[in-house]
GUZANU-502887 format. One record per residue (C-alpha): residue number from 1; residue in one letter; x, y, z. Coordinates in Angstrom, 3 decimals. Each point is the difference from the previous one (the first is absolute). Layout:
BEGIN
+-----+--------+----------+----------+----------+
: num : residu :     east :    north :       up :
+-----+--------+----------+----------+----------+
: NUM :      A :        X :        Y :        Z :
...
+-----+--------+----------+----------+----------+
END
This chain:
BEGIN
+-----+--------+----------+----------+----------+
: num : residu :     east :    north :       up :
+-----+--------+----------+----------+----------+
:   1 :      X :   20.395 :  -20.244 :  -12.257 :
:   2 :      X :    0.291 :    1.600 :    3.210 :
:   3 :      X :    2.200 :    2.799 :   -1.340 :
:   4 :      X :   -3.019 :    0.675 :   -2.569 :
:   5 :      X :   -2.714 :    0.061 :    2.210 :
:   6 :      X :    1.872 :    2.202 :    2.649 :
:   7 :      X :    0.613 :    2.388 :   -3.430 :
:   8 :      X :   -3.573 :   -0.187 :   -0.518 :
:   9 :      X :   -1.009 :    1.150 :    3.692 :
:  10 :      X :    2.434 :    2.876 :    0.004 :
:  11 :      X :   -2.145 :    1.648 :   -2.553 :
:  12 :      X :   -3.262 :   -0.142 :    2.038 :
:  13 :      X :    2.097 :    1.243 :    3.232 :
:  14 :      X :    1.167 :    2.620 :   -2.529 :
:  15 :      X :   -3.642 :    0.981 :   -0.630 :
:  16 :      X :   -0.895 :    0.080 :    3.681 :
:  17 :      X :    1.945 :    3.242 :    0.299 :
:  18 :      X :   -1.783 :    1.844 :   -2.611 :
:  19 :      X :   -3.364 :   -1.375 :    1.455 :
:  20 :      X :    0.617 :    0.719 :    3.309 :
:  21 :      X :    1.358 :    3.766 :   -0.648 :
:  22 :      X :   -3.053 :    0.928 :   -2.044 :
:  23 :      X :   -2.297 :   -1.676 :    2.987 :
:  24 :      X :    2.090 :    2.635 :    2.429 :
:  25 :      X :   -0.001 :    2.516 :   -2.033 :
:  26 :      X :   -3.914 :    0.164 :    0.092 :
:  27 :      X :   -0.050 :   -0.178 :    3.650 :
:  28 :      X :   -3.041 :   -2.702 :   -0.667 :
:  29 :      X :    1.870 :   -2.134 :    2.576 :
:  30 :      X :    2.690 :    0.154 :    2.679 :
:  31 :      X :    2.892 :   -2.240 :   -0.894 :
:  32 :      X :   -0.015 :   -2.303 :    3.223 :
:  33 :      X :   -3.505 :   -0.699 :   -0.467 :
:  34 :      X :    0.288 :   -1.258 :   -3.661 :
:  35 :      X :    3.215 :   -2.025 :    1.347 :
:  36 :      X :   -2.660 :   -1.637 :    2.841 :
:  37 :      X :   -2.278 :   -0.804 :   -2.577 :
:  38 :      X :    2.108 :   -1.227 :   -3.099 :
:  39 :      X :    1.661 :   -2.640 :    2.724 :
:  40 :      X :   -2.845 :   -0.636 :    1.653 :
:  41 :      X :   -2.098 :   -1.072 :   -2.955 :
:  42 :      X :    3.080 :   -1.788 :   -1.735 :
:  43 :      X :    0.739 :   -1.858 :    3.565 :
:  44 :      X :   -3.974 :   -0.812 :    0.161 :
:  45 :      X :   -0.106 :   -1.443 :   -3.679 :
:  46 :      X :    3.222 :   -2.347 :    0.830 :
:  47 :      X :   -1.452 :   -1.312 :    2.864 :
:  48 :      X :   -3.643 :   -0.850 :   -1.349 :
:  49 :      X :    2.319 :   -1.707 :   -2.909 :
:  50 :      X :    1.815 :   -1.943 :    2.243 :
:  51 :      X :   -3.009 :   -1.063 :    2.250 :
:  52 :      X :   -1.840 :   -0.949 :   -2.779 :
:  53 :      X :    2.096 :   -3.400 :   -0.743 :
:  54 :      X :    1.420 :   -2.748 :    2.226 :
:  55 :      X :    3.595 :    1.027 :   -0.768 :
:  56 :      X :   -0.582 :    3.472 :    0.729 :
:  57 :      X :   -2.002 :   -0.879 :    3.542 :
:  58 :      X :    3.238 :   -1.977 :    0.876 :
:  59 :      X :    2.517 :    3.230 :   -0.625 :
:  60 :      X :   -2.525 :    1.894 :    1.934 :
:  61 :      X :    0.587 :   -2.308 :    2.501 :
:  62 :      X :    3.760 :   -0.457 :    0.269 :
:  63 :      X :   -0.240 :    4.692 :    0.424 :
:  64 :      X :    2.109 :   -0.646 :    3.153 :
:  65 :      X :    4.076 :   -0.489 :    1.722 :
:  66 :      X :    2.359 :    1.208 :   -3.113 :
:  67 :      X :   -2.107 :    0.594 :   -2.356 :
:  68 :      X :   -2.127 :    2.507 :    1.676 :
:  69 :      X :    2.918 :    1.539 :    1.797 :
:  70 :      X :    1.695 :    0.154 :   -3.434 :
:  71 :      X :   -3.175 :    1.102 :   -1.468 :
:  72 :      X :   -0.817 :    2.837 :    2.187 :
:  73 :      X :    3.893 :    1.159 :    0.129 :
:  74 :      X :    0.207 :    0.637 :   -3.682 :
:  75 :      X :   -3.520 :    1.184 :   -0.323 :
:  76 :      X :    0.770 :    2.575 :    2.541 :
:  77 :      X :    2.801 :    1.408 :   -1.991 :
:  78 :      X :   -2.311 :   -0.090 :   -3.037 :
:  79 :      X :   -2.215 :    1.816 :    1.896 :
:  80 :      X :    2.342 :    2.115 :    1.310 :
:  81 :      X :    1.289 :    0.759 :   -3.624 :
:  82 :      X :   -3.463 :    0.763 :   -1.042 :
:  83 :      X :   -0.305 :    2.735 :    2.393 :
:  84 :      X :    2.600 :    1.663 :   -1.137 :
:  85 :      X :   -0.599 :   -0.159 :   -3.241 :
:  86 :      X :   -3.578 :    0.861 :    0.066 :
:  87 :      X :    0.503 :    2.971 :    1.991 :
:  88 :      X :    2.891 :    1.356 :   -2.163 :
:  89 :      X :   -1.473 :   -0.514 :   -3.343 :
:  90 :      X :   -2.934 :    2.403 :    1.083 :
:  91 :      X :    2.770 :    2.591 :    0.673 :
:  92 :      X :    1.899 :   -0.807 :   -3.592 :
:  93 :      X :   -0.364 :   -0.479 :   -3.097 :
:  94 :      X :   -0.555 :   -3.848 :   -1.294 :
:  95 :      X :    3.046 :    0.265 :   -2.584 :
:  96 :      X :    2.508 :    0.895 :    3.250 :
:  97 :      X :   -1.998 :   -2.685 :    1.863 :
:  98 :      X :    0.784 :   -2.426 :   -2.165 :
:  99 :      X :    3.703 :    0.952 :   -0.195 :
: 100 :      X :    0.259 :    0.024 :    3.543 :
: 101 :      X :   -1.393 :   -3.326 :    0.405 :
: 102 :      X :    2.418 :   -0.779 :   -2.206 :
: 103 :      X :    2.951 :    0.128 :    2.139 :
: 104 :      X :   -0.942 :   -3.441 :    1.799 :
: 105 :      X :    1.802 :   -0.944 :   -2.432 :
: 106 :      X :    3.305 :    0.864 :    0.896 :
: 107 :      X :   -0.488 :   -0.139 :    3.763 :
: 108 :      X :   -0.186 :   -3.623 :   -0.563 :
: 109 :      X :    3.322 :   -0.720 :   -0.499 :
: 110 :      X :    0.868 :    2.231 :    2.870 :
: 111 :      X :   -2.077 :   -1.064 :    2.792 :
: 112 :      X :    0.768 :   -3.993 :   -1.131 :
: 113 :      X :    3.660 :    1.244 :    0.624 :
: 114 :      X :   -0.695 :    1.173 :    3.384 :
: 115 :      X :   -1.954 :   -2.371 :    1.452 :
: 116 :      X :    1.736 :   -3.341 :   -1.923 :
: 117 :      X :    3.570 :    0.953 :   -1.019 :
: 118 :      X :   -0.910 :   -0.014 :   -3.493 :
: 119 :      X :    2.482 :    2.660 :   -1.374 :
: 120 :      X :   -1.344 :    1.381 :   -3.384 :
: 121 :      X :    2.253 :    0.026 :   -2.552 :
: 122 :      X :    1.430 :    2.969 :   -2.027 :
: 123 :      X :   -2.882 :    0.904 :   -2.521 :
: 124 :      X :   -2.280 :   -0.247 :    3.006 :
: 125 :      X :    1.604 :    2.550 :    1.954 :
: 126 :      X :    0.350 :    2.202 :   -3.086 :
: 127 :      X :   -3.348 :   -0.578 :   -0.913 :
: 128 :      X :   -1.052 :    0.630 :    3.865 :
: 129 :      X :    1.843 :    3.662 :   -0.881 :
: 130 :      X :   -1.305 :    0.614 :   -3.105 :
: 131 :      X :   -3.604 :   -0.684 :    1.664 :
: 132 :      X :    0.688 :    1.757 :    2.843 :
: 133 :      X :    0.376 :    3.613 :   -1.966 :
: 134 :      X :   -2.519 :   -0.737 :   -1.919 :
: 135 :      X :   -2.339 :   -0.088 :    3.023 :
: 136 :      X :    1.856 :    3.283 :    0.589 :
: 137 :      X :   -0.509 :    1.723 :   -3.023 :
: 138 :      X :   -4.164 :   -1.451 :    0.004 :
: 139 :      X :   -0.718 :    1.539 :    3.643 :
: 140 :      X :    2.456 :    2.920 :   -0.400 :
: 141 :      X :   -1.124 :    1.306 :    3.566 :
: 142 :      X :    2.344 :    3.026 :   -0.907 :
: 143 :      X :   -2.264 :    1.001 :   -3.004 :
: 144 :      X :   -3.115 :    2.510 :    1.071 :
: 145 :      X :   -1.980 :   -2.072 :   -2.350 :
: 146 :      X :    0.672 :   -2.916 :    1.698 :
: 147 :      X :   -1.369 :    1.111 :    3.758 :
: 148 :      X :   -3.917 :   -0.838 :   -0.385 :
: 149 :      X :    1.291 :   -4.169 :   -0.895 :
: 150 :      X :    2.950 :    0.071 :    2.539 :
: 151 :      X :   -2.228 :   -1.996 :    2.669 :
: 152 :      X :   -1.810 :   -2.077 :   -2.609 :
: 153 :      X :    3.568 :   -0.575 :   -1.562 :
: 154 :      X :    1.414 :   -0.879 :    3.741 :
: 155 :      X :   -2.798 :   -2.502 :    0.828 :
: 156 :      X :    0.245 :   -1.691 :   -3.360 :
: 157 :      X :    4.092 :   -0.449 :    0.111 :
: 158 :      X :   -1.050 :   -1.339 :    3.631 :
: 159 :      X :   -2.223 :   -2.736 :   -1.663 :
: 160 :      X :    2.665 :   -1.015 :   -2.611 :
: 161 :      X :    1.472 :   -0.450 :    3.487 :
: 162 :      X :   -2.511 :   -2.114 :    1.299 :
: 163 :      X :   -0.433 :   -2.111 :   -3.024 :
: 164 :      X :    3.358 :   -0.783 :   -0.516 :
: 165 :      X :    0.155 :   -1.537 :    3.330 :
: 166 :      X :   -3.632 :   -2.030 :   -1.185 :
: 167 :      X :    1.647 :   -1.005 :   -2.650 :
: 168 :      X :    3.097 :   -1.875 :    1.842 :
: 169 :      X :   -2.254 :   -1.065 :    2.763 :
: 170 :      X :   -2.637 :   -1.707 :   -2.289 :
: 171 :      X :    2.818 :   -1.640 :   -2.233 :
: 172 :      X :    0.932 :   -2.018 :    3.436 :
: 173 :      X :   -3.395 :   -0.616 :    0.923 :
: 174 :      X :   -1.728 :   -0.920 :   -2.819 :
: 175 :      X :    1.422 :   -3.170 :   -1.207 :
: 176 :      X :   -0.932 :   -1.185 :    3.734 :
: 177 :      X :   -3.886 :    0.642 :   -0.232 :
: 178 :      X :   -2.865 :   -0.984 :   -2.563 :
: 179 :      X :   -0.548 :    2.730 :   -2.141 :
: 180 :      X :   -3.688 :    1.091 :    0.535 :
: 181 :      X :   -0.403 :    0.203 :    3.964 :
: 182 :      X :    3.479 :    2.019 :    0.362 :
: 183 :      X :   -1.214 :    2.395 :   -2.459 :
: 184 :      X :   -3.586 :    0.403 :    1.736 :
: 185 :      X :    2.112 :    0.474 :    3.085 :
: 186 :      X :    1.868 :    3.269 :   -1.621 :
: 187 :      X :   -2.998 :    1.123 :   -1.340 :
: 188 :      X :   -1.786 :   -0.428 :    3.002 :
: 189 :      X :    2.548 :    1.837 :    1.903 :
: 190 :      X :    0.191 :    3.089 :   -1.741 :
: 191 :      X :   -3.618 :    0.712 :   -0.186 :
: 192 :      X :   -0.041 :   -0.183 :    3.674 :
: 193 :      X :    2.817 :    2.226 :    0.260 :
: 194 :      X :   -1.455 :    2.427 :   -2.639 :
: 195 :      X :   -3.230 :   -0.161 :    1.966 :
: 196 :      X :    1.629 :    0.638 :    3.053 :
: 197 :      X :    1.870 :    3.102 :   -1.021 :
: 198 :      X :   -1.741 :    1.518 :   -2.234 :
: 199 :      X :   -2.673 :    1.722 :    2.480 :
: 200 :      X :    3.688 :    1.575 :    2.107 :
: 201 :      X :    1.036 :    1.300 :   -3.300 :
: 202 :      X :   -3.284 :    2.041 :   -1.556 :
: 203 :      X :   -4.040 :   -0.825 :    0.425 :
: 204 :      X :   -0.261 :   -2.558 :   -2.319 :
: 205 :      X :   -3.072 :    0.434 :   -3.033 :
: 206 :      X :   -0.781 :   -2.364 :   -3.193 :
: 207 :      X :   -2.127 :    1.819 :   -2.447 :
: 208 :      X :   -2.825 :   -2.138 :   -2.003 :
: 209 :      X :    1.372 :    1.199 :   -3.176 :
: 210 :      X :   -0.017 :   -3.185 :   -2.496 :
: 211 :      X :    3.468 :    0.979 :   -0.824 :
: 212 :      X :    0.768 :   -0.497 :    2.885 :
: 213 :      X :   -0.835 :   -3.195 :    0.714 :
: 214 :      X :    1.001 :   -1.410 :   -3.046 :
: 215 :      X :    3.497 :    0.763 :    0.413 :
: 216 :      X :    0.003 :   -1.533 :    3.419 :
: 217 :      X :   -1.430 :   -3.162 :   -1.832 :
: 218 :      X :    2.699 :   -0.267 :   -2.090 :
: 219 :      X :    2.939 :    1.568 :    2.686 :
: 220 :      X :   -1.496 :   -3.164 :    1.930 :
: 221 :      X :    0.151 :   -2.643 :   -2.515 :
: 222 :      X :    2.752 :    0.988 :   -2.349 :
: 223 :      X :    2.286 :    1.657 :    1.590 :
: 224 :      X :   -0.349 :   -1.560 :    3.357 :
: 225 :      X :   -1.457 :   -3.538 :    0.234 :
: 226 :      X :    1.382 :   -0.803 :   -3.216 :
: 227 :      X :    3.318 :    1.677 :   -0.140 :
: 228 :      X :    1.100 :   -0.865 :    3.846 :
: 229 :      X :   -0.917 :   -3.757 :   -1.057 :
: 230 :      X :    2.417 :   -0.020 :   -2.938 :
: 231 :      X :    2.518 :    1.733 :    2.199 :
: 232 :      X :   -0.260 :   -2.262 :    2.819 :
: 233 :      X :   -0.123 :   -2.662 :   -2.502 :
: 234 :      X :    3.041 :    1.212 :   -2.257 :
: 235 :      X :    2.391 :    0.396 :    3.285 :
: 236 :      X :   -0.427 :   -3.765 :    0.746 :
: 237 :      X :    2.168 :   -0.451 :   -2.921 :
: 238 :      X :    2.053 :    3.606 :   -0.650 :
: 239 :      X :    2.790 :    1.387 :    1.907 :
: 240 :      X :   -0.900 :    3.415 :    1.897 :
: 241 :      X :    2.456 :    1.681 :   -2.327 :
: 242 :      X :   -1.543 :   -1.149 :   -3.039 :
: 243 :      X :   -3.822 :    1.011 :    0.975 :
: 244 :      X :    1.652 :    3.143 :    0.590 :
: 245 :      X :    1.215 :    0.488 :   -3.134 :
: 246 :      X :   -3.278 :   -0.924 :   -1.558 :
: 247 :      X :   -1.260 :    2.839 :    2.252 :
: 248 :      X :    1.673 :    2.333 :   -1.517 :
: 249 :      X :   -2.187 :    0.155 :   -2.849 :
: 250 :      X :   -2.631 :    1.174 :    2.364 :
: 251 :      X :    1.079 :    3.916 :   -0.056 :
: 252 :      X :   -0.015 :   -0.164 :   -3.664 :
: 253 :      X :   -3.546 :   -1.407 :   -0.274 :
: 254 :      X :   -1.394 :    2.824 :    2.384 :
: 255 :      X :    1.577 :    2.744 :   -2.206 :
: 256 :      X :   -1.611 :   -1.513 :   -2.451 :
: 257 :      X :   -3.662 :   -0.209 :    1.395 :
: 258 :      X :    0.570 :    3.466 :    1.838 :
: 259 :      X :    0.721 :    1.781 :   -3.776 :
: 260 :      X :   -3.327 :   -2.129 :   -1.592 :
: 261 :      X :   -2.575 :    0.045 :    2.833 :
: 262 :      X :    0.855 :    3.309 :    1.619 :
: 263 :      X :    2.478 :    1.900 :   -2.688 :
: 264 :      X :    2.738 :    0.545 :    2.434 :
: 265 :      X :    2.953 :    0.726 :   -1.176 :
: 266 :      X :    3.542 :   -0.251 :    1.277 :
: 267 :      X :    2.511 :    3.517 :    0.106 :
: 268 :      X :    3.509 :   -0.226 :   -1.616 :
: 269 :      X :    1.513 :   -0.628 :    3.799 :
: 270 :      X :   -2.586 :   -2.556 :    1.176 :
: 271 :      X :    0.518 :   -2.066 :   -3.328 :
: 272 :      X :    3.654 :    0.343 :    0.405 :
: 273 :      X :   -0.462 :   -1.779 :    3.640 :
: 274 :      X :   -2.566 :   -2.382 :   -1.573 :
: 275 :      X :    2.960 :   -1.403 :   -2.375 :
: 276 :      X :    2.329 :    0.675 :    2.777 :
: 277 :      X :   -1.956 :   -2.556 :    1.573 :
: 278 :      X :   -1.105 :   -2.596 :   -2.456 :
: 279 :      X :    3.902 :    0.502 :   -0.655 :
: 280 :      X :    1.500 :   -0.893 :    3.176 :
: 281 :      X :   -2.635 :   -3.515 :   -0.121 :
: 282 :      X :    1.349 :   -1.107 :   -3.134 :
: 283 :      X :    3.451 :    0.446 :    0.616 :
: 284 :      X :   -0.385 :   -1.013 :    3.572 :
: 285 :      X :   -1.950 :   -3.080 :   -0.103 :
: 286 :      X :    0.575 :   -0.994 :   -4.121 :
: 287 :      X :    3.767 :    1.167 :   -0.060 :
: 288 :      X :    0.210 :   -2.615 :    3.201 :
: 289 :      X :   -1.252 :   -2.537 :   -1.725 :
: 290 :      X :    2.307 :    0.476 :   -3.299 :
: 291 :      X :    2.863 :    0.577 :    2.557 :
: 292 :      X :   -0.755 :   -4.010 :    1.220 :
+-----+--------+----------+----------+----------+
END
């Protein structure tokens, strides 16, 4: 069930990339300020939720000691990886965005190795290769067609950064905490820090358009409020490895909503680094699994 559902959410994160390019594109909003807004309305729509029952009133309650300091710490590196992200996928294309992103997937392995011993075994390292050129071949920062997205590219391989480390962090945390007030804590957290930097980074605007708005509506309840909660809720019971491997399905959703809702379309080398990449996840974190 939980593998299903987390399925299910990768295809509205997939979507987000698409949505959010064509909302950059049109310069009918700076990036940071739809970030403030999409987390502050989902974080305002939890809480009114939560204080509307007795249940909820006592989580509210108990938002102190571990759970806010566990709260806060991976919301922060939500946040962080939401910056990042934001900010590079107005300098790139949603396609490489979502490729990018992508790599969490194999930084998993590698960062639980580092900070807990836990050597990957052979197909993980080759997939960690295989991923590795991929990313490569996808930025390409030798190619002269690839110097307007080398920033956006750069930020975005720094949130796959970010959101690996989420990833392992929330899989120790989350089993510890009700569900609910630990994700109003993340989401609470990186609207603040999206507020908070946004206005260092560019003026920030929000234009009235209804298209606008609507695709906040639904970055806020779909592919925020929604799919944090089943993520939060999924990593109670799944391994960091294995929500990673659901993740990788992620790149290959955005490719998808990139080619139908803005008719990009990948070049022979960036598709190459695509597979490269979808590649190095399957044999990295399937091959492991067939290896046990």
């Amino acid at each position: 069930m939980a593998d299903l559902a987390l399925t299910s959410i990768m295809a509205v994160w997939g979507s987000s990339f698409a949505i959010l390019r064509g909302l950059f594109t049109g310069s009918s909003a700076s990036p940071l300020a739809v970030l403030t807004v999409r987390m502050g309305l989902a974080s305002v729509l939890l809480l009114l939720f939560l204080a509307v029952t007795p249940r909820g009133r006592a989580q509210l309650a108990s938002l102190r000691g571990t759970l806010l300091r566990d709260g806060v710490f991976c919301g922060a590196l939500l946040g962080l990886g939401f910056l990042l992200q934001t900010e590079g996928l107005s300098r790139t294309t949603a396609s490489r965005s979502g490729f990018l992103t992508g790599m969490l997937v194999v930084l998993v392995p590698i960062l639980e190795f580092l900070a807990f011993r836990k050597r990957p075994k052979t197909p993980a390292l080759a997939g960690i290769l295989l991923a590795f050129a991929g990313m490569t071949a996808l930025s390409a920062p030798w190619a002269g067609s690839s110097r307007g997205t080398l920033l956006g590219d750069s930020l975005t391989a720094g949130c796959a950064l970010v959101f690996a480390i989420h990833i392992i962090a929330l899989g120790r945390v989350a089993p510890r905490h009700p569900l609910l007030p630990l994700l109003l804590l993340q989401l609470a957290t990186t609207g603040v820090l999206a507020a908070a930097a946004g206005p260092l980074i560019e003026p920030q605007h929000l234009s009235a358009a209804p298209r606008l708005w609507l695709a906040v509506v639904y970055l806020a309840l779909f592919a925020t409020l929604l799919a944090f909660g089943i993520q939060t809720w999924a990593q109670k019971v799944m391994p960091a490895v294995r929500v990673a491997l659901i993740s990788s399905l992620e790149p290959v959703f955005a490719a998808l909503w990139a080619a139908l809702l803005l008719g990009e379309r990948l070049s022979g080398r960036e598709l190459i680094g695509g597979v490269l990449i979808v590649l190095g996840v399957a044999v990295g974190e399937a091959g492991a699994a067939i290896w046990r």
